[in-house]
N, C-alpha and C positions, 0 to 999 in steps of 0.2 A: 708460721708453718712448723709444726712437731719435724725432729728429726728424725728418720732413720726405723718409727716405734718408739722411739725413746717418753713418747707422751711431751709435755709442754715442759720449757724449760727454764724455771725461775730465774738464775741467773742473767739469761738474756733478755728477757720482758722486765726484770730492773733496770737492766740497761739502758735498753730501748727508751723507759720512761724518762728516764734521765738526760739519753740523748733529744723529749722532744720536749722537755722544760728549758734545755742549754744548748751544746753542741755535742756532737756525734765524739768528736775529741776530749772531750771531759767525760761522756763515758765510756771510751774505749781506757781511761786510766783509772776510774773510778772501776772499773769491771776489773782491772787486772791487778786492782790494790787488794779490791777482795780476795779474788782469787789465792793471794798471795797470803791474806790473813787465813784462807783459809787450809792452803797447805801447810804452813809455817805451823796450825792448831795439829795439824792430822800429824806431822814430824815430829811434835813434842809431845806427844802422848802414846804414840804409837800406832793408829790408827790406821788402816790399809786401807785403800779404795774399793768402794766395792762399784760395780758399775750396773745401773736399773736395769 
Protein backbone atom coordinates (compact mmCIF):
# COMPACT_ATOMS: atom_id res chain seq x y z
CA UNK A 1 0.00 0.00 0.00
CA UNK A 2 1.79 3.55 -1.34
CA UNK A 3 2.12 5.91 1.61
CA UNK A 4 0.67 9.10 2.19
CA UNK A 5 0.88 10.09 -2.05
CA UNK A 6 4.17 9.32 -1.73
CA UNK A 7 3.66 6.65 -4.93
CA UNK A 8 5.49 3.01 -4.24
CA UNK A 9 8.33 2.68 -2.08
CA UNK A 10 11.51 0.79 -3.10
CA UNK A 11 13.09 0.53 -0.20
CA UNK A 12 10.40 -1.21 1.43
CA UNK A 13 9.31 -3.84 -1.30
CA UNK A 14 13.30 -4.73 -1.15
CA UNK A 15 12.68 -5.45 2.12
CA UNK A 16 9.69 -7.08 2.11
CA UNK A 17 11.32 -9.40 -0.66
CA UNK A 18 13.91 -10.23 1.50
CA UNK A 19 11.71 -10.73 4.44
CA UNK A 20 9.81 -13.59 2.32
CA UNK A 21 13.04 -15.31 1.00
CA UNK A 22 14.29 -15.25 4.99
CA UNK A 23 12.87 -13.70 8.16
CA UNK A 24 11.12 -10.41 8.74
CA UNK A 25 14.44 -9.83 11.20
CA UNK A 26 17.18 -10.12 8.58
CA UNK A 27 15.22 -7.62 6.76
CA UNK A 28 14.42 -5.30 9.16
CA UNK A 29 18.73 -5.14 9.48
CA UNK A 30 19.27 -5.58 6.02
CA UNK A 31 16.95 -2.37 5.51
CA UNK A 32 18.61 -0.36 8.18
CA UNK A 33 22.23 -1.29 6.97
CA UNK A 34 21.05 0.43 3.73
CA UNK A 35 19.60 3.00 4.93
CA UNK A 36 22.61 3.79 6.89
CA UNK A 37 24.89 3.32 3.66
CA UNK A 38 22.83 5.54 2.40
CA UNK A 39 23.08 8.53 4.64
CA UNK A 40 26.49 7.92 5.53
CA UNK A 41 26.76 8.61 0.97
CA UNK A 42 24.42 11.83 1.24
CA UNK A 43 26.97 13.07 4.63
CA UNK A 44 30.03 12.78 2.69
CA UNK A 45 29.36 14.43 -0.24
CA UNK A 46 26.98 16.78 0.94
CA UNK A 47 23.83 16.06 -0.28
CA UNK A 48 20.39 17.23 1.27
CA UNK A 49 17.23 15.35 1.32
CA UNK A 50 15.01 16.27 -0.81
CA UNK A 51 11.68 14.49 -0.11
CA UNK A 52 9.08 13.16 -3.40
Amino acid sequence: MPAAGKGELKLKDWAFAIATRSTMRKAQIALARRLAIIMHAMLHDGTEFQPA
